[in-house]
N, C-alpha and C positions, 0 to 999 in steps of 0.2 A: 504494500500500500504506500502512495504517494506519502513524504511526508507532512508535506502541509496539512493534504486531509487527513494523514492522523492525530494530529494536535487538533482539528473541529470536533472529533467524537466525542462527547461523552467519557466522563471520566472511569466510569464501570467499564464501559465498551472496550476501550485501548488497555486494561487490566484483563479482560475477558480476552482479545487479541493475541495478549503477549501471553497468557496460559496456552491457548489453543494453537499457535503458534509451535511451543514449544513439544506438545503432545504429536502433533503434527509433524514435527520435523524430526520425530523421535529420540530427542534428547531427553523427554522424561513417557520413560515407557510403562506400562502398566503396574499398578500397586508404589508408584512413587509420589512420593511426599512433595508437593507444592506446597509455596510459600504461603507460609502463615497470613492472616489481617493482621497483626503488628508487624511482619517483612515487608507486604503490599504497602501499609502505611507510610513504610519512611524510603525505602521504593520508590514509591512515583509521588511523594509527597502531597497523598490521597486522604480524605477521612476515612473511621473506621466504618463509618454507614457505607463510604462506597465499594469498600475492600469488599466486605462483609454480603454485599448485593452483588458481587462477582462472582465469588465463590456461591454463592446462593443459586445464583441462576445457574448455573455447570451443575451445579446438583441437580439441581431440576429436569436440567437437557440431558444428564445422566454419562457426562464426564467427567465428573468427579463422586466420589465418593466420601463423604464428611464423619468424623466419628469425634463424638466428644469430648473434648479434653485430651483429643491425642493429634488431631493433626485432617486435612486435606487430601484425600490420597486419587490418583490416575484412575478412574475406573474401567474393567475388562469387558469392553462395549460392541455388544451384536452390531453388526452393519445392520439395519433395517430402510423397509420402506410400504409404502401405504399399499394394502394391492388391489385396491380401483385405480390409484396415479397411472399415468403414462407420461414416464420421465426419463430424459438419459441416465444411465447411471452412475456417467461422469459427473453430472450436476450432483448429483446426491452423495459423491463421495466427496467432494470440492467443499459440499457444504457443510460436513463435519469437518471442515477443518483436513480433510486427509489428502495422497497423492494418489491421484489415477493412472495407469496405466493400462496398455491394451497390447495383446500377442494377437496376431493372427498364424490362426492352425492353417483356416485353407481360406481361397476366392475362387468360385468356380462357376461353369455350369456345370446341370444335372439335368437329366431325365426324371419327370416326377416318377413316380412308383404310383401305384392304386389308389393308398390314403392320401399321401401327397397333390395329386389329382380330383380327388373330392373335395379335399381341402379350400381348393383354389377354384372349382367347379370349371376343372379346365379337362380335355384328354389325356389319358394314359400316355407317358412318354413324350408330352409337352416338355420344352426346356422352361428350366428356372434358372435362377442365379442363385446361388448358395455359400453362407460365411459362415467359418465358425472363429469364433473370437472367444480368449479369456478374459476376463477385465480384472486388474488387479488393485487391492487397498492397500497402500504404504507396502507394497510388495507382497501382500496377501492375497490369491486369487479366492474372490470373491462371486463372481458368474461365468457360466460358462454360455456364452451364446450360440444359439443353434438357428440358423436364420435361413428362410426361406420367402424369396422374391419375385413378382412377377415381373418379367423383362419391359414388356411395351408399359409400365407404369414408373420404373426406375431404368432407362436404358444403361446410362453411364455407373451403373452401380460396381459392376466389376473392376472401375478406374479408379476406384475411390480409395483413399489410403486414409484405412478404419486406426490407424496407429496415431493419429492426427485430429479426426474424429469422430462420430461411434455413428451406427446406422440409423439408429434413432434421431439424431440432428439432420442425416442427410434428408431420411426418406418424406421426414417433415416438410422439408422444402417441396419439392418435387412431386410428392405425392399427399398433399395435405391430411390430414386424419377427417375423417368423416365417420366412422364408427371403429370402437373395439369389442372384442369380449376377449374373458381370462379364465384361465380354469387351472386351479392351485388345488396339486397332490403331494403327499410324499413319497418317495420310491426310492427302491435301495438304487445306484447309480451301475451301468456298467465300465467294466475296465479302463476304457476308456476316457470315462468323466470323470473318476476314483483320482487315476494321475492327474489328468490336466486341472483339479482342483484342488490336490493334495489332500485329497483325504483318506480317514480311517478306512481301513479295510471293509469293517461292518459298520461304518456312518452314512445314515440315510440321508438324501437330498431332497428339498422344494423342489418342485418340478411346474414353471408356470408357464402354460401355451397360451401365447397371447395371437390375436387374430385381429388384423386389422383394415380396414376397408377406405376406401378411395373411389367416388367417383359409381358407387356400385359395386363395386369388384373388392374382392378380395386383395390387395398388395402386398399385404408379408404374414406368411405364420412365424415366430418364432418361437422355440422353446428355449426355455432360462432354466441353467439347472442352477443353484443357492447349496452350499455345505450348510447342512444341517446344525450343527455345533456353529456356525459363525455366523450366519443370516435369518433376521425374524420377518413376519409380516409381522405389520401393524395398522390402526386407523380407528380413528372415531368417525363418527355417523349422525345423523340426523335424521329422524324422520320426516 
């Protein structure tokens, strides 16, 4: 951040910063002791109301963990996210404060298969365009993208370098959203998703098939696999 604009913040905010910050760039890794409100205090030469509203609010948002009379400590925080959202998941990792990163496995065509071709309400052996990407949290992979595309709805999709930016930013442009549906299982992973997410042997995964439409048409199925031990849904509601 600029530093002029950080001298405009709020004097909690640039306290809440320079924590998050730090958790972020992993110099204070989980179960580590942040500065006390009397360190904050003479620190940034802060009141104790505002110290005390920093560390309050990271409680709250569930990066810290507060324990009385001993101290502020790092809390061991699920990646989560809402699952009606339809959001990149770079943003969402950006927005706790963390770094995103992205592998691509493959960029391809394919031949749909039978369900693949239902899916899309297209012919057997129709070409699609197909990625699969990991997305990673401060070096933790975090999803594994399973993505499928209708060609005459994203043509330039195969040019795209998802290392740069993720499909969900692209296919927004180009294919604007005009409906989804999502449908959230758990399943044990096969060998293949096990490695490319580094998980437990016997750790189950979220499994969310998202279907998204354009135009009338179907434009992308994807499936999202989530490590089970590291990825929550979450969401409040309203009637």
């Amino acid at each position: 951040m600029d530093k002029a604009m950080d001298q405009l913040q709020p004097l909690y905010l640039r306290v809440k910063r320079h924590i998050l910050d730090n958790i972020g760039s992993g110099k204070w890794a989980t179960s580590t002791r942040v500065p006390s409100e009397n360190d904050i205090v003479k620190s940034f030469g802060v009141s104790r109301m505002t110290a005390n509203r920093a560390l309050r609010e990271l409680r709250d948002e569930g990066v810290l963990v507060r324990i009385a009379g001993v101290g502020s400590f790092v809390a061991d925080r699920h990646a989560h996210a809402h699952p009606l959202e339809i959001r990149s998941i770079a943003d969402e990792i950006r927005e706790r404060g963390h770094v995103h990163r992205a592998d691509i496995v493959s960029l391809e065509r394919i031949r749909a298969v039978a369900e693949l071709a239902e899916d899309f309400g297209i012919a057997p052996r129709s070409e699609l365009y197909c990625s699969v990407i990991v997305h990673f949290e401060n070096h933790r992979p975090v999803q594994l993208e399973d993505r499928y595309v209708l060609p005459k709805l994203a043509p330039d999709y195969l040019k795209i370098d998802f290392s740069k930016t993720t499909p969900y930013d692209y296919l927004i442009k180009v294919a604007p959203l005009q409906e989804a549906q999502h449908l959230l299982r758990a399943v044990m992973p096969d060998e293949r998703t096990r490695k490319l997410l580094a998980m437990k042997r016997d750790e189950p995964c979220l499994l969310m098939i998202r279907r998204t439409w354009t135009d009338g048409q179907i434009a992308s199925v994807a499936r999202l696999y989530y490590p089970g031990s590291r990825y929550e849904m979450s969401g409040r509601f309203r009637p």
